[in-house]
Each structure stands twice: as C-alpha cells, then as structure tokens.
Residue, then its C-alpha position, 0 to 999 in steps of 0.5 A: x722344147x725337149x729342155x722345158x720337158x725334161x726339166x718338167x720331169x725333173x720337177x715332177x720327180x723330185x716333188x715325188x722324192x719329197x712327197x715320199x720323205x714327208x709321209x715317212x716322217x709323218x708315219x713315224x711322227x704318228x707311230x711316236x704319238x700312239x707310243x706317247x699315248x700309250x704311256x700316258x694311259x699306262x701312268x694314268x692308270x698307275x695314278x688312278x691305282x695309287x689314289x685307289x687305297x682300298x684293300x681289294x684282293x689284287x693288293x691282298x695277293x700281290x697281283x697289284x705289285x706285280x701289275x706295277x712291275x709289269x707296267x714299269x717294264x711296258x713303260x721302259x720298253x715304250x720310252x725306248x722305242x720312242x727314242x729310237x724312232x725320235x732318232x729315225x725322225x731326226x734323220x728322215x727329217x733331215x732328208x725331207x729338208x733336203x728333197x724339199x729343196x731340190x724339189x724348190x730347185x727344180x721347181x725355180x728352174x722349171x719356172x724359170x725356163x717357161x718364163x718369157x724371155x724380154x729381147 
C-alpha cells in the first residue's frame, strides 16, 4: 500500500516537473514569435517606405536615413535577442524531453504496480 502511494507521488511529482519544462519552453517559444513579429513589421515598413518615392520632408531633412539607421540598429538587436532565446529553447527543450521521460517512467511503474498480478 505505501509503495503504490509513493510511486503515486512520484508520478505526480514528475508530471509537475514536466508540466513546469513545457510552459517554460512555451514562453520562450512565445517571446521569440513577438520578436519575430517584430521584425517582420520593422521590414514591412522599410519595404512600404522604399516602394513610397515621394519626396516628402522626412526625406528632404534626412529624418528618412536616420529612421532607417534606426531600424536597421532595432533590427540587429532583435536578431540577437532572438538568437539567444533560440539557444535558451534549445536547452529548455532538452530538458522538457528529459522530464517528460521520467514523467513516462514514472507513469509505467505506477501503472505497472496497480496492475492486477495473475498467481
């Protein structure tokens, strides 16, 4: 009776472990698609100014190379945020496999043990 309880608690604690792996990955795996979002917007609007060729004032100031500069340096600092948590994902997920296996582990020998034993 008390094996069957603690491999109950075993189990239970493990599927915690996993379940507290996969929402990291999952925040990570957002804050990179609101990067990513990010940097497709800042590119759309480089597009949509290059296609624009009206002289306006921003370009007759040079606020338009300056925005561009601007965009350019926003664009370099998300890429490499955007690297570092693909490298933070790498290894959360690495670890999200290894608790989901112990969880599967833990899960097997808890089915195991209640399983009826045939004499």
């Amino acid at each position: 009776m008390t094996k069957a309880k603690d491999l109950a608690r075993l189990r239970a604690v493990m599927d915690m472990a996993r379940d507290a792996d996969l929402q990291k990955l999952s925040q990570v795996a957002e804050r990179i698609a609101r990067l990513r979002a990010e940097v497709d917007r800042l590119r759309a609007d480089q597009a949509q100014r290059a296609r624009d060729g009206a002289l306006d004032v921003a370009r007759f100031s040079g606020a338009d190379v300056a925005w561009l500069g601007w965009t350019e340096d926003r664009l370099r600092s998300l890429q490499s945020r955007i690297a570092a948590l693909e490298m933070e994902r790498i290894e959360l997920r690495r670890l999200a496999q290894r608790s989901t296996g112990r969880a599967d582990v833990a899960a097997r020998l808890a089915d195991e043990h209640d399983k009826p034993r045939g004499r």
